[in-house]
Steps between C-alpha positions, in 0.01 A plus 500: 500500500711668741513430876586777715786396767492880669152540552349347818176529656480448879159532726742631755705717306357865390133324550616300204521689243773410195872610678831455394661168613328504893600858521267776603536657161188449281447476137251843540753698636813401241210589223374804634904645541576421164135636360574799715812549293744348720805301344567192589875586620258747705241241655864278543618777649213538789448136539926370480396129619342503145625374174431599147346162466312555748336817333494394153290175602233766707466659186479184294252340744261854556520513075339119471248594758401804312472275174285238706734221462612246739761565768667202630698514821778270584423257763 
């Protein structure tokens, strides 16, 4: 099972929805550029304090929501 590292959840942060390591970057908006037709050099491109990694595990987590399955977050 994987464990997402880059995904954090915070009450204070973005009323705690899923963001990129503490950042105010959420999950939704890295999805909805690349559904949009954005490339991910593009989305790294607006956001530069972001890593691929950091996009690829959005997608990965957002795809294993969409399929019902489990999502564990690193502690």
């Amino acid at each position: 099972m994987q464990v997402f590292r880059r995904i954090t959840i915070d009450p204070k942060v973005m009323t705690g929805k899923p963001c990129i390591r503490g950042l105010r970057v959420t999950v939704g908006m890295i999805v909805e550029s690349i559904a949009a037709g954005r490339t991910i050099q593009q989305v790294l491109d607006d956001f530069p304090y972001l890593e691929e990694a950091d996009i690829r595990e959005a997608l990965t987590y957002a795809a294993m929501l969409a399929q019902g399955r489990d999502v564990p977050l690193a502690s």
